[in-house]
C-alpha positions as protocol buffer text, in pm:
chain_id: "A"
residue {
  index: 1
  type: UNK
  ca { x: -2519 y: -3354 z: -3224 }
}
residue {
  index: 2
  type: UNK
  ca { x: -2427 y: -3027 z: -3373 }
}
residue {
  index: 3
  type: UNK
  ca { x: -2638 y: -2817 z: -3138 }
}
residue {
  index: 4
  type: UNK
  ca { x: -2488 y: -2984 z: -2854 }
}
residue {
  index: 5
  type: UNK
  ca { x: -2101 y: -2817 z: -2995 }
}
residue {
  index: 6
  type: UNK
  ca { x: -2297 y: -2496 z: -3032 }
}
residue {
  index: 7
  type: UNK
  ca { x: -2375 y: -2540 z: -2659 }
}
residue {
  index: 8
  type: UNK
  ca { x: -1974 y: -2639 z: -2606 }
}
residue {
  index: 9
  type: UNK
  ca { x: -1883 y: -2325 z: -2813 }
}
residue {
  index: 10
  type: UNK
  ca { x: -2115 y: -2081 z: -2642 }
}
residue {
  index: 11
  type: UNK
  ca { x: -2044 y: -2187 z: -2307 }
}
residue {
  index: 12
  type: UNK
  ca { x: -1597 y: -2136 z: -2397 }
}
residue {
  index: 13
  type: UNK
  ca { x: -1716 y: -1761 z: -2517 }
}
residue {
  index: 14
  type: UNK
  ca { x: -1865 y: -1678 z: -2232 }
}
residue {
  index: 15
  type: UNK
  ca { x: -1586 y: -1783 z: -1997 }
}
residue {
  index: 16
  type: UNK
  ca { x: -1325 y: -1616 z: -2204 }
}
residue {
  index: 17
  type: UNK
  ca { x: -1562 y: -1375 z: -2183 }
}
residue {
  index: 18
  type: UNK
  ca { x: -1568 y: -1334 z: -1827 }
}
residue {
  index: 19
  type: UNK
  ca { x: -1222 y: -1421 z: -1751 }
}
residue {
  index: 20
  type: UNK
  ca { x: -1112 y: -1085 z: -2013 }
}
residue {
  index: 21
  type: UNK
  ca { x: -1324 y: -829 z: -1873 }
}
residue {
  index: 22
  type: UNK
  ca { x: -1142 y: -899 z: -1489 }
}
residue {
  index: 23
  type: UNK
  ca { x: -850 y: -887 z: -1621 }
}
residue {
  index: 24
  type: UNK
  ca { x: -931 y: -579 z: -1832 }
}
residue {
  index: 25
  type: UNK
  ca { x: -1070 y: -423 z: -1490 }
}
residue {
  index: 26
  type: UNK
  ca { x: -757 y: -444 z: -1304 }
}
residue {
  index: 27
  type: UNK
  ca { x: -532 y: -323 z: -1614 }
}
residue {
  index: 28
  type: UNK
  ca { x: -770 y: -16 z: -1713 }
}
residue {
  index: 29
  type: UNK
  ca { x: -692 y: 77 z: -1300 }
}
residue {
  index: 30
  type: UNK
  ca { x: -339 y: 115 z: -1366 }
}
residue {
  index: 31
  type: UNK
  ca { x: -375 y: 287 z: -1694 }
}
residue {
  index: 32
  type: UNK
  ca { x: -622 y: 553 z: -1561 }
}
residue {
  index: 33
  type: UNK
  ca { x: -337 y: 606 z: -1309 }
}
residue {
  index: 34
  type: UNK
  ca { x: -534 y: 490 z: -1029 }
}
residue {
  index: 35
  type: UNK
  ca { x: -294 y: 496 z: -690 }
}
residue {
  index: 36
  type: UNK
  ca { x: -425 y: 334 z: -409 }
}
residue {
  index: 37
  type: UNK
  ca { x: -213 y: 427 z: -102 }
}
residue {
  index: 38
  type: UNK
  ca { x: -206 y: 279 z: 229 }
}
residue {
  index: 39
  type: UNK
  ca { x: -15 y: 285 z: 548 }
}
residue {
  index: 40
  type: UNK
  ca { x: 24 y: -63 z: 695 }
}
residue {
  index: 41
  type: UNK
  ca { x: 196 y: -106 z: 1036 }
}
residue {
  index: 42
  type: UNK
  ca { x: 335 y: -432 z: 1189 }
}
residue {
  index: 43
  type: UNK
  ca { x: 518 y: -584 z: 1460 }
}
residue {
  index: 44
  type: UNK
  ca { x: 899 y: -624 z: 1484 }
}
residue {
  index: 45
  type: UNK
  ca { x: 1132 y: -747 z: 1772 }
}
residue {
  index: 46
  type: UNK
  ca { x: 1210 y: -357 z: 1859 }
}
residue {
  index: 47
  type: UNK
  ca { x: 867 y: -214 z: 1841 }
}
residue {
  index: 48
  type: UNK
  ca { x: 653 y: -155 z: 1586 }
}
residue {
  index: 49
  type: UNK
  ca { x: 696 y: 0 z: 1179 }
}
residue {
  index: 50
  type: UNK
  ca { x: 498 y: 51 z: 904 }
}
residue {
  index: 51
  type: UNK
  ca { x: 454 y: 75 z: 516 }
}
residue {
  index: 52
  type: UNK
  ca { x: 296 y: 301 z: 254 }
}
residue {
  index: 53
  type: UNK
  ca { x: 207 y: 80 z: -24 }
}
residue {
  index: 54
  type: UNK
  ca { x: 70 y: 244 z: -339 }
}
residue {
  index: 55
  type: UNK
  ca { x: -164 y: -82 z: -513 }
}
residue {
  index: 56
  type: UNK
  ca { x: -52 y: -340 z: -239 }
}
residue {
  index: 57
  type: UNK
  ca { x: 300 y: -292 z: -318 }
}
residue {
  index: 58
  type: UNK
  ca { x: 572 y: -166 z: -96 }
}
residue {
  index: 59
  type: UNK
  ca { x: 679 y: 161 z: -154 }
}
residue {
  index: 60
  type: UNK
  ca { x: 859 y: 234 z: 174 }
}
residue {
  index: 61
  type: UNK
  ca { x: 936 y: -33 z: 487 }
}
residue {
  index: 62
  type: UNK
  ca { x: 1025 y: 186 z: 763 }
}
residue {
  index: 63
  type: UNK
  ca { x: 1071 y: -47 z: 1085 }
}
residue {
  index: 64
  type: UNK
  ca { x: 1259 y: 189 z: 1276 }
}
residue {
  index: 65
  type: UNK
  ca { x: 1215 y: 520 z: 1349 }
}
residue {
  index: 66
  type: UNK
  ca { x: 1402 y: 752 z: 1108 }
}
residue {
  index: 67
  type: UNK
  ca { x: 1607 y: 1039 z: 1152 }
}
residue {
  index: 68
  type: UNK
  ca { x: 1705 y: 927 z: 1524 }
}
residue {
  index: 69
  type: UNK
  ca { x: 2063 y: 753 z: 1594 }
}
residue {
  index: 70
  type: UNK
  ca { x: 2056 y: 391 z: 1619 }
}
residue {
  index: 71
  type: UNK
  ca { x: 1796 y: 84 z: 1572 }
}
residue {
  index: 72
  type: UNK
  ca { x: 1483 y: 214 z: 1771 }
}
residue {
  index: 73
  type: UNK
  ca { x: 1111 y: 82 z: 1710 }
}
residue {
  index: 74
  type: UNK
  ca { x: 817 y: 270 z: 1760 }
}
residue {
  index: 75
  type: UNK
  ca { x: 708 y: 217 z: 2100 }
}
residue {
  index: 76
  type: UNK
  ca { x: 341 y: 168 z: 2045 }
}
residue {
  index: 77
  type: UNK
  ca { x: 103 y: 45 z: 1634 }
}
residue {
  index: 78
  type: UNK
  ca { x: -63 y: 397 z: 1711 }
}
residue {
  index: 79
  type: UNK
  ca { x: 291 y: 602 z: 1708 }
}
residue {
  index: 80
  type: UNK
  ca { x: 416 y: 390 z: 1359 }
}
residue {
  index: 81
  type: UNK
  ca { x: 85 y: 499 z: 1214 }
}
residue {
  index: 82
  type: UNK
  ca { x: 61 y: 842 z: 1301 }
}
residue {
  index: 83
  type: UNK
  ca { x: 416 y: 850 z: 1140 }
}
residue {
  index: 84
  type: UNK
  ca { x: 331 y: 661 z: 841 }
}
residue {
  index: 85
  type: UNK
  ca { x: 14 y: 892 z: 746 }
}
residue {
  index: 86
  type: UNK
  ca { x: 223 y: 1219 z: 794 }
}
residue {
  index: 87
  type: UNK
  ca { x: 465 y: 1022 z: 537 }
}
residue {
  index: 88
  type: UNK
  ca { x: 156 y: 935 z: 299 }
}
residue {
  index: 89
  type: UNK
  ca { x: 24 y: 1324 z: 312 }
}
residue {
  index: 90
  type: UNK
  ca { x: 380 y: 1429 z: 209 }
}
residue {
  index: 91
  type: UNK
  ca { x: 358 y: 1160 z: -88 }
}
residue {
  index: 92
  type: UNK
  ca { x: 10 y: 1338 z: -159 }
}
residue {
  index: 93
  type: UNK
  ca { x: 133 y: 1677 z: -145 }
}
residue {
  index: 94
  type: UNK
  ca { x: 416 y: 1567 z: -396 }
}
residue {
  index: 95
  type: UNK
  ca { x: 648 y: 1674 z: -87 }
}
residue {
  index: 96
  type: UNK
  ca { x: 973 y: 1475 z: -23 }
}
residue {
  index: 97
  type: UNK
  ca { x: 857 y: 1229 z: 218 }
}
residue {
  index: 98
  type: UNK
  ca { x: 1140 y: 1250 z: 461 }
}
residue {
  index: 99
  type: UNK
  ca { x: 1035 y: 1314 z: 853 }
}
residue {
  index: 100
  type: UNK
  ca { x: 1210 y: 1587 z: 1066 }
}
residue {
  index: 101
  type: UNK
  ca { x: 1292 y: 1584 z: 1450 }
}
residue {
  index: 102
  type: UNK
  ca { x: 1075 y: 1872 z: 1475 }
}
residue {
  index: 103
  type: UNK
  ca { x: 773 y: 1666 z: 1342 }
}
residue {
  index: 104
  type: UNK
  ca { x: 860 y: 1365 z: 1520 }
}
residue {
  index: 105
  type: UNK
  ca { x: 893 y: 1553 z: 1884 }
}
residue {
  index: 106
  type: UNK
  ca { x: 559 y: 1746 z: 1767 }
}
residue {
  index: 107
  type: UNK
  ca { x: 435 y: 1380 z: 1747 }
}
residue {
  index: 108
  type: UNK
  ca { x: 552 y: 1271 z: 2068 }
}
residue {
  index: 109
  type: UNK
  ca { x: 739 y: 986 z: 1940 }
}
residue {
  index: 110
  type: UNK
  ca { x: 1022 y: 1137 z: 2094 }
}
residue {
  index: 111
  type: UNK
  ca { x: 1115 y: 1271 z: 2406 }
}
């Protein structure tokens, strides 16, 4: 009988065990100051936008195309991406991640 709630004891170390050290994993990421970035583009009913998440949280939700006048999509995934990685490197770069005419016509996203 007693081994048998050595067995029980053992067996609720282990999974505390186990269920600490994931949760330890994801918390020592943060801590180290590990920044996972990502641009993430989607649909909308005008075109097409994206998102830079740092850790799979928004940081910026850009469905229209900024700096022009007026609600405008990006035409095409490809254009909202190209956009959203030159807004990414800026983040890298510790550059204000705002996006000019200039770089947008150099882009051809306008015309």
């Amino acid at each position: 009988m007693i081994k048998k709630y050595w067995i029980y004891i053992v067996f609720a170390i282990a999974v505390f065990v186990f269920i600490f050290s994931k949760f330890s994993k994801n918390s020592n990421a943060a801590k180290q100051g590990k920044v996972e970035l990502k641009v993430k583009t989607y649909q909308t009913p005008i075109g097409w936008g994206y998102d830079i998440t740092a850790n799979d949280t928004s940081l910026i939700h850009q469905d229209i195309i900024p700096g022009i006048q007026g609600k405008k999509g990006f035409a095409t995934k490809e254009d909202a991406e190209k956009i959203g990685n030159l807004v990414l490197e800026k983040i890298t770069n510790k550059k204000l991640p705002s996006v000019t005419l200039q770089e947008l016509d150099s882009f051809k996203i306008i015309k």
